[in-house]
C-alpha positions in Angstrom: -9.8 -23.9 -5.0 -10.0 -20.7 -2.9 -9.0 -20.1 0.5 -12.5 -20.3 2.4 -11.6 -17.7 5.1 -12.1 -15.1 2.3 -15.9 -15.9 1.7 -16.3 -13.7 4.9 -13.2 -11.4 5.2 -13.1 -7.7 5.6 -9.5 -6.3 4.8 -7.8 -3.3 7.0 -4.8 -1.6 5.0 -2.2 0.1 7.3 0.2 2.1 6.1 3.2 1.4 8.4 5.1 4.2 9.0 1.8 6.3 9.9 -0.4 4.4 11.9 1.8 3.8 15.6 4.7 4.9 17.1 5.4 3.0 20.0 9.5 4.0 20.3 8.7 7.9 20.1 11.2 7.9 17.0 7.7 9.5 14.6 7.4 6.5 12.7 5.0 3.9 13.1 6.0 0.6 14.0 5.1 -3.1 14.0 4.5 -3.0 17.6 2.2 -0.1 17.2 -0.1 -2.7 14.9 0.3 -5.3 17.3 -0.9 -3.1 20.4 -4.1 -1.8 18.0 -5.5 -4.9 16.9 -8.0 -5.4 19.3 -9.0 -2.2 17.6 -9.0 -3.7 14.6 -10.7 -6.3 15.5 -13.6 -4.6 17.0 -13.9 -2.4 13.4 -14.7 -6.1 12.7 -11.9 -6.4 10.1 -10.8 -10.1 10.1 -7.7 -9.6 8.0 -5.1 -7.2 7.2 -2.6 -5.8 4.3 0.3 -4.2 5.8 1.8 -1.8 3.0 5.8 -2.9 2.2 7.6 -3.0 6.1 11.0 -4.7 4.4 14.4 -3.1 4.3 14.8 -0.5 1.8 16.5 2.7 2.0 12.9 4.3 1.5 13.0 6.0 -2.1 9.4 5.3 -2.6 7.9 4.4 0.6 9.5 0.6 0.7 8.1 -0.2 -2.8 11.8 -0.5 -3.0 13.2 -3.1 -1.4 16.5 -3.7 -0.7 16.2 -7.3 1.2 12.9 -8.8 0.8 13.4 -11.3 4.0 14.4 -8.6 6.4 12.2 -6.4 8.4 13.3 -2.4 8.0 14.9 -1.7 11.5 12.8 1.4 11.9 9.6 -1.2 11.9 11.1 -3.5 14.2 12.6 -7.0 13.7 11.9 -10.6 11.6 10.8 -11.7 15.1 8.8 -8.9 15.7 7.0 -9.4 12.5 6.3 -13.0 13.0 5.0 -12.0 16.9 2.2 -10.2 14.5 1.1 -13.0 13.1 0.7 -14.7 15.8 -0.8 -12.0 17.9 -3.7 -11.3 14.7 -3.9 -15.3 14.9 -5.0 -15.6 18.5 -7.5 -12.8 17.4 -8.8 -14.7 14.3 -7.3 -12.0 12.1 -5.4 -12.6 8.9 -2.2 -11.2 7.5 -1.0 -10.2 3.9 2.0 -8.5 3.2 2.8 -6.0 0.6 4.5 -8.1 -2.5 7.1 -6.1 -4.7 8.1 -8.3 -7.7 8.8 -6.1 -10.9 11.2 -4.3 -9.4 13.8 -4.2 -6.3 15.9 -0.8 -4.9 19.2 -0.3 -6.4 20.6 -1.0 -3.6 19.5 -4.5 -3.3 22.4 -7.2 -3.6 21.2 -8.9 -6.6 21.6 -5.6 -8.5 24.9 -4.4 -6.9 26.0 -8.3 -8.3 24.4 -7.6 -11.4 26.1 -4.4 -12.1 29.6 -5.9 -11.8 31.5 -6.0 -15.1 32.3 -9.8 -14.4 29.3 -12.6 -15.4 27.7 -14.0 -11.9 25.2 -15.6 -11.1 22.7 -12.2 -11.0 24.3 -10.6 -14.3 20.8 -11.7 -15.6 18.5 -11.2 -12.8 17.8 -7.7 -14.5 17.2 -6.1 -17.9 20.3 -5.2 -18.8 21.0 -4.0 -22.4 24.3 -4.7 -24.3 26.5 -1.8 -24.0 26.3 2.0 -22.7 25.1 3.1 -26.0 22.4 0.8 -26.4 18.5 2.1 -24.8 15.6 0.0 -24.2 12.9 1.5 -26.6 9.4 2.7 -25.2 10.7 1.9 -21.9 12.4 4.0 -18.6 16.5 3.0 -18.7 20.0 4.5 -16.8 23.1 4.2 -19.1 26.3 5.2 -17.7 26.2 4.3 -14.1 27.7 1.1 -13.5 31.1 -0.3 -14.3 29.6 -2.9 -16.5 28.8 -2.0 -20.4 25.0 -1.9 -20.7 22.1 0.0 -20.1 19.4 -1.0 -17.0 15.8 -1.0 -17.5 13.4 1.2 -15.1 10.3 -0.6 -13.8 9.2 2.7 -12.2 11.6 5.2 -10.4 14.9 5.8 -11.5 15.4 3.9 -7.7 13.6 0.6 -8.7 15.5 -1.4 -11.8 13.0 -4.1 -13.3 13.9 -7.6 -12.8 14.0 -10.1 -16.0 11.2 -12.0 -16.1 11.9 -12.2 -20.0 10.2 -10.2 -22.9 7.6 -12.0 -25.2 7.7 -10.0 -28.3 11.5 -9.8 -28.8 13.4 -7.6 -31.1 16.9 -7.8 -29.7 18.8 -10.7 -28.8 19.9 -9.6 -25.5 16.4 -9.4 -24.8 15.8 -12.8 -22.7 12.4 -15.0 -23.6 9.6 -15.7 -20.5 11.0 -19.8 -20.4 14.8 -18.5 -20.4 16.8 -20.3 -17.6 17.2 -16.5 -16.3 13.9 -15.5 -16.5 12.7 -18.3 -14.4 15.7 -17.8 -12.1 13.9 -14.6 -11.4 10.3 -16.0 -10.7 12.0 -19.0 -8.9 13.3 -16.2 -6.4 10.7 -14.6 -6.0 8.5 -18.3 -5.1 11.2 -18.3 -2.6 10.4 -15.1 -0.7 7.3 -15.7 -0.5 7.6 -19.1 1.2 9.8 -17.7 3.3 7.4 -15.8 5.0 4.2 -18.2 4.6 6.4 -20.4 6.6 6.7 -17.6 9.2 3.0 -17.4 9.2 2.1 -14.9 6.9 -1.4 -15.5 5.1 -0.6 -14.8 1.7 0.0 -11.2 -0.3 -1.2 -8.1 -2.1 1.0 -7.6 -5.4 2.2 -4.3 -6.4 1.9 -4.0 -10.1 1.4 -7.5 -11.1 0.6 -7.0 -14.5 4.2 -5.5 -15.3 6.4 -8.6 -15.6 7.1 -9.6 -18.8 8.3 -7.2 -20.9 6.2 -6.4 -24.5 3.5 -8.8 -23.1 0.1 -9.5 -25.8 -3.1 -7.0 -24.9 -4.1 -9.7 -22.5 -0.8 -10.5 -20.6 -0.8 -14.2 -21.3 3.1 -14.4 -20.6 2.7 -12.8 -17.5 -0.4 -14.3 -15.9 1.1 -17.3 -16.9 4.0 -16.5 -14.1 1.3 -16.0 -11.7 -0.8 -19.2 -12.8 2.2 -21.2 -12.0 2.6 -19.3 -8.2 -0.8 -20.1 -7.7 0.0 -23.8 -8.3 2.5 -23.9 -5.8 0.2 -22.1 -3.2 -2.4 -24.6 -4.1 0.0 -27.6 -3.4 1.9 -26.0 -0.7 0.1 -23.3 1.0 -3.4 -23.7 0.4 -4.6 -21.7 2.5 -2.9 -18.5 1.4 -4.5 -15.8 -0.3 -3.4 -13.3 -3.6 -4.9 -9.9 -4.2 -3.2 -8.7 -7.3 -2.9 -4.9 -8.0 -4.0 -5.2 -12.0 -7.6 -4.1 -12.4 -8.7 -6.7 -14.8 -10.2 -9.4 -13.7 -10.1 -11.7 -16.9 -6.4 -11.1 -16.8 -5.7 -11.6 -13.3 -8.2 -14.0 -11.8 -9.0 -16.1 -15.0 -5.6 -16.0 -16.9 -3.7 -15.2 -14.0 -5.1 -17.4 -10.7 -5.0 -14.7 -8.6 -7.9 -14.9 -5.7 -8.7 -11.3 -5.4 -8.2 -8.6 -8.1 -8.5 -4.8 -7.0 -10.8 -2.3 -8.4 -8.5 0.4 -8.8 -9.4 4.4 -9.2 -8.8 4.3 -13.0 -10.2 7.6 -14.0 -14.0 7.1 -15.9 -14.0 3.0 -14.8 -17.0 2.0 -12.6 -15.7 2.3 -9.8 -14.1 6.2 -10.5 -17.9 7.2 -10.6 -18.6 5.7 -7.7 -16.4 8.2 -5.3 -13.9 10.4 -7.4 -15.9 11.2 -10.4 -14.5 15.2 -9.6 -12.0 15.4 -12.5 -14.8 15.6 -15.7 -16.4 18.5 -17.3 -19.2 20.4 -15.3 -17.5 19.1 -11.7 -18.1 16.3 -9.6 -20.8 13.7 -10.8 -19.8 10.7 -8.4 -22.7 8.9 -7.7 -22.1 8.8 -3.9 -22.2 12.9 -3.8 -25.5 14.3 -2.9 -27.4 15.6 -5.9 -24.3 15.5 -8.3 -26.3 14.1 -10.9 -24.1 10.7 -10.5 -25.8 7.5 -12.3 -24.9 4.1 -11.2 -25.2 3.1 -14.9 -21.7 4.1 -15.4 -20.3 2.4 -12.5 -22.8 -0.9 -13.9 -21.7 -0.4 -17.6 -18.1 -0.9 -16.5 -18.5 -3.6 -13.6 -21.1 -6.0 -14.8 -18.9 -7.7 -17.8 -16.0 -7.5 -15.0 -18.1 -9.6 -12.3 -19.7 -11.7 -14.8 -16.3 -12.9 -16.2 -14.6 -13.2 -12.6 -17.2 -14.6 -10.5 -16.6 -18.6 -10.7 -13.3 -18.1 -10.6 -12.5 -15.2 -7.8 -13.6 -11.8 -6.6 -13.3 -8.1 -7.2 -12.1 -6.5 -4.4 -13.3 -2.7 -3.5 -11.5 -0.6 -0.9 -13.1 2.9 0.2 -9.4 4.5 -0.4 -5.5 3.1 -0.5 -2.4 4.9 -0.3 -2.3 5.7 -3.6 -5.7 7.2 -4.1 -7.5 10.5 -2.5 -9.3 9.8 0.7 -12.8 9.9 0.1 -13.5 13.0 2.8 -11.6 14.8 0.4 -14.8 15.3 -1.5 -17.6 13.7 0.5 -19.4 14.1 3.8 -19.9 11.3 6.8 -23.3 11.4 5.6 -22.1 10.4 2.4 -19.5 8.4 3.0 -22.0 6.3 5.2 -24.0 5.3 2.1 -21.1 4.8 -0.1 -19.4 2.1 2.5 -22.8 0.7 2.9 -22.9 -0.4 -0.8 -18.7 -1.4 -0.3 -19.3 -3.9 2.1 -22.6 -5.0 1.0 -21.3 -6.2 -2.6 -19.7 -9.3 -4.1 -15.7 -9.7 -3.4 -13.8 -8.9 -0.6 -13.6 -5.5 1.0 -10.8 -3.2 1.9 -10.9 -0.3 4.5 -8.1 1.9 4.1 -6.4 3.0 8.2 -8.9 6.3 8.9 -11.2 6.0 6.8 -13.8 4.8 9.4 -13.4 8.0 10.7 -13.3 9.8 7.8 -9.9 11.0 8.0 -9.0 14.1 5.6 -6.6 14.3 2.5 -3.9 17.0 3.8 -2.5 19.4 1.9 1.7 18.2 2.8 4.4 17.9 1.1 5.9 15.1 -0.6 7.7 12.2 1.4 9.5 9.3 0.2 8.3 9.3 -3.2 4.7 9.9 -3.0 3.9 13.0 -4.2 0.3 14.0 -4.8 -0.4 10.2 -2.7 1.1 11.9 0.2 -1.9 13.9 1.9 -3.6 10.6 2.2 -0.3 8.6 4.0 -1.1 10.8 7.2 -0.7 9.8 10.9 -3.9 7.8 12.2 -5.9 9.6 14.7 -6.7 8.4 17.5 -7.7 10.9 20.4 -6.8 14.4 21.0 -3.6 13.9 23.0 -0.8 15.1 21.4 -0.2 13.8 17.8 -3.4 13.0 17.7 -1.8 9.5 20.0 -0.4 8.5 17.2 3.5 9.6 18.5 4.6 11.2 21.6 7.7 11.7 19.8 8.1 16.2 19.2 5.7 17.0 16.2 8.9 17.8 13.9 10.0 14.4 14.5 6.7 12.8 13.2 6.8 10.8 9.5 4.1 13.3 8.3 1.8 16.0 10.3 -0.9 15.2 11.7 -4.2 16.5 10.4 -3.8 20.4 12.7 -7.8 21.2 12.5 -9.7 22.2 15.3 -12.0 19.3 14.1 -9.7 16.4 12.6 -11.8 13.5 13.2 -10.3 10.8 16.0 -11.1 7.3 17.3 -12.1 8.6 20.9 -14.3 11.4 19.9 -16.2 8.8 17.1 -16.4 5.8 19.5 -18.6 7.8 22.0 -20.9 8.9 19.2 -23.9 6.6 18.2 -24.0 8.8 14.8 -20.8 8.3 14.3 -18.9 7.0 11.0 -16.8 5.1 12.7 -19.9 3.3 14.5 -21.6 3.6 11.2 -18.7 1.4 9.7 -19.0 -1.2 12.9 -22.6 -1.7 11.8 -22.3 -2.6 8.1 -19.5 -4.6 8.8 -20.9 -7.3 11.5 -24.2 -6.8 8.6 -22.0 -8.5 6.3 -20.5 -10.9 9.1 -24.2 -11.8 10.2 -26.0 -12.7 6.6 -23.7 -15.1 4.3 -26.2 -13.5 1.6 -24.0 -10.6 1.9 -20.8 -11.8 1.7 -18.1 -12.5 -1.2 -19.5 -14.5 -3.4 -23.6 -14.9 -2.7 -25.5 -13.9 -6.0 -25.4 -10.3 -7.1 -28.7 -8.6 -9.5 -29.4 -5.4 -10.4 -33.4 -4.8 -10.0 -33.6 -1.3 -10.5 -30.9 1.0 -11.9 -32.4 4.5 -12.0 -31.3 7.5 -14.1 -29.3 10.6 -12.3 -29.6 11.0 -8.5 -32.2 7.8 -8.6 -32.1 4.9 -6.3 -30.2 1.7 -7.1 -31.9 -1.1 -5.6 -29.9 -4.6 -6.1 -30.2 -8.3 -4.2 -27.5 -10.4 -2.5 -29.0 -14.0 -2.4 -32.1 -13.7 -0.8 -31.7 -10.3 0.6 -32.7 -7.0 -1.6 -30.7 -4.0 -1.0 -31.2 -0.4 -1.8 -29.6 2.6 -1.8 -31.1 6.7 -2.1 -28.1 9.4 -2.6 -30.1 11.9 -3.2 -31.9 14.6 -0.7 -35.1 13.3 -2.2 -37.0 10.9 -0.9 -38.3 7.9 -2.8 -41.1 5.2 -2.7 -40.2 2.4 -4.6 -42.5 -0.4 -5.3 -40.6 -4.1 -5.0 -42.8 -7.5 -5.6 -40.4 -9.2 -4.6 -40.3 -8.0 -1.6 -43.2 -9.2 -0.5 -42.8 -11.3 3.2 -39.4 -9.7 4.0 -38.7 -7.4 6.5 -36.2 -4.7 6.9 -33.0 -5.5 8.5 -31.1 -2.8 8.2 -31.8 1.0 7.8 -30.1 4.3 7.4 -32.0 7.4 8.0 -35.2 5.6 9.1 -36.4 3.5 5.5 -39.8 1.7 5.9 -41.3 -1.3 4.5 -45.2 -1.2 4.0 -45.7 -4.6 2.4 -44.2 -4.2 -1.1 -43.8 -0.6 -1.0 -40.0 0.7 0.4 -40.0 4.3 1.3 -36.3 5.8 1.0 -35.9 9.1 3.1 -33.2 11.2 1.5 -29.3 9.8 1.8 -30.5 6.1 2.9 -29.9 3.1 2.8 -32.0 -0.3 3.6 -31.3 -3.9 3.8 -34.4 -6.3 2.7 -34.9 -10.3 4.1 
């Protein structure tokens, strides 16, 4: 059983602290999200994934959490978090929130509990060695910090100590097993935040790291997707309409072991999707399929997807995003010309979509330094822009105030300028997404075949259902013969594709939509 909404959704990720600041204080805000979804809605994105807006002191952008049933005050409120959901409701526009379960801040109040020399009730709610002296080997651990005589296991940054959801290859005896009374205290906890916001109205959750649970887990994380397997139960008792998008990249493990609805396809470097946009890091420069002339072959990306699909597809669906806010912004490297061909192919294939905030008008990866723990991720965290006002209307707040700069370029792409542009990206991205809104042939889980796969800088031409797709990257133009295309027409075209009977002539860098 899978929710039906996501048959037809097209996800928006916004990163909160960069997309509106309605209080002037440079950091986004939930209100800010509440007075831009008609904007949202008019991208013709029907859901959303709002990136971690709980307390935290901010060590790593609210992947660590410090009360997971409290809105951080510099977003807003609980109330005003619920007034979202029911303002994206009226609008027909779903909610996920950002899921942190392998790991909470230190400064959460089950860990403050669990550090205490005297045994409580959270003494086990972490992995916690025996004494001072005692590591955790192969894995991250502090020694030496608390009052109590052990040593805490990392799940990440030295910020963010891994709950105990047990170990399934054990070697020590403090080390707890998956069906100890603590480790299912700790998933039990976690079933509990999350029903605390579905009953708020929240429509289910993306989950950071969901493969990292259980600790010396098999090659295929049995004792950890069978954590999830039994969440999924309770959402399909309880909350059947709420969705999961798991942050794993394996769909075997995380849709078929696991339950999850929705599995990213993460930027691994040399998987299928890596080929696809970010192919720049191999020998002899950038082959990504989507860059003109780069020799890019969408063997590579089918070589690694196919198995993936085949596996996953009775059971739940891939999701692709054009960028997150972990991952480079696809500007970085291509042009709107480009990027209009590669989002045509995102939206047009099987699973449910993500558009990361900007991307629809092709917002830049800055050059900035690092804030709140991300690093080289940090140039793509950037304030949205939306018109040429100051801040780029993201903030009227004084530019040294703002969570990051804004993009300074006498040509940083904005909502206002794209909107009264035809051409446009963002207009572009309006397009393809009513597309997949208008044919159900195009959306999650209508058939998917390959018809022709051609070699490097060759068209790929593939069918949805009854419709045949196909796709030209190259600055060569193509005439590709199709039988079975015979008594379709073209619905859809980038850069002017024409169907003479069985014959489809692809300009250079186009696109075309067959029914």
């Amino acid at each position: 059983m899978r929710p039906e909404w996501l048959r037809n959704a097209v996800f928006y990720e916004i990163y909160p602290q960069s997309f509106q600041d309605t209080n002037s204080d440079g950091i986004g805000d939930l209100e800010g999200i509440i007075q831009r979804l008609d904007y949202i809605s008019s991208l013709g994105c029907n859901a959303l994934w709002i990136n971690p807006c709980f307390d935290s002191p901010f060590m790593d952008a609210g992947y660590d959490v410090r009360d997971y049933k409290k809105v951080a005050p510099r977003y807003g409120t609980n109330e005003d978090l619920i007034r979202l959901f029911d303002e994206a409701h009226k609008r027909g526009i779903k909610v996920l929130l950002d899921l942190v379960p392998g790991h909470t801040s230190d400064e959460h109040e089950w860990f403050r509990e669990s550090c205490k020399a005297e045994r409580n009730e959270y003494s086990d709610r972490y992995v916690w060695t025996e004494h001072a002296f005692q590591g955790i080997a192969d894995h991250p651990y502090i020694s030496g910090m608390k009052e109590r005589a052990g040593s805490y296991m990392l799940n990440f940054f030295a910020s963010q100590p891994a709950l105990n959801y047990g170990w399934l290859n054990r070697t020590e005896h403090w080390m707890s097993a998956p069906d100890s009374p603590e480790a299912v205290a700790t998933k039990e906890a976690m079933k509990d935040v999350m029903r605390f916001w579905l009953d708020r109205g929240c429509d289910g959750f993306r989950v950071d790291m969901a493969d990292s649970l259980v600790k010396n887990d098999d090659s295929d994380k049995h004792a950890t997707a069978a954590i999830w397997r039994d969440i999924r139960n309770m959402l399909d008792r309880d909350y059947p309409e709420a969705a999961l998008v798991s942050e794993w990249s394996n769909p075997y493990q995380a849709i078929c072991l696991g339950g999850f609805h929705m599995d990213f396809y993460l930027d691994h470097h040399y998987n299928g999707y890596n080929t696809l946009l970010r192919d720049y890091e191999t020998e002899g420069g950038d082959h990504s399929f989507f860059k003109k002339d780069a020799g890019g072959e969408i063997s590579r990306f089918l070589n690694d997807y196919l198995p993936k699909y085949e596996v996953s597809k009775a059971k739940g669906y891939i999701s692709m995003f054009t960028c997150n806010h972990d991952t480079p912004r696809p500007a970085n490297t291509l042009s709107p010309d480009e990027l209009k061909l590669a989002y045509a192919f995102i939206f047009t294939m099987p699973g449910v979509p993500f558009i990361y905030y900007g991307d629809e008008i092709g917002m830049r990866f800055l050059d900035v330094k690092t804030k709140e723990g991300g690093y080289q991720r940090t140039g793509s965290r950037t304030p949205m822009q939306w018109d040429d006002s100051v801040n780029k209307g993201f903030s009227d707040a004084d530019p040294g105030l703002l969570y990051l700069p804004v993009d300074p370029s006498d040509d940083a792409p904005s909502v206002s300028d794209q909107e009264s542009n035809p051409d446009s990206l963002l207009n572009e991205t309006k397009r393809l997404t009513a597309l997949r809104h208008r044919y159900t042939d195009l959306q999650a889980d209508s058939p998917f075949e390959v018809i022709k796969a051609g070699g490097p800088n060759e068209p790929f031409v593939y069918s949805r259902g009854d419709k045949i797709l196909a796709v030209n990257t190259s600055s060569k133009g193509y005439s590709v013969d199709l039988p079975s295309a015979e008594g379709k027409e073209l619905l859809y075209s980038i850069n002017k594709c024409e169907l003479n009977s069985t014959e489809l002539v692809l300009p250079p860098q186009s696109f075309a939509v067959l029914g």
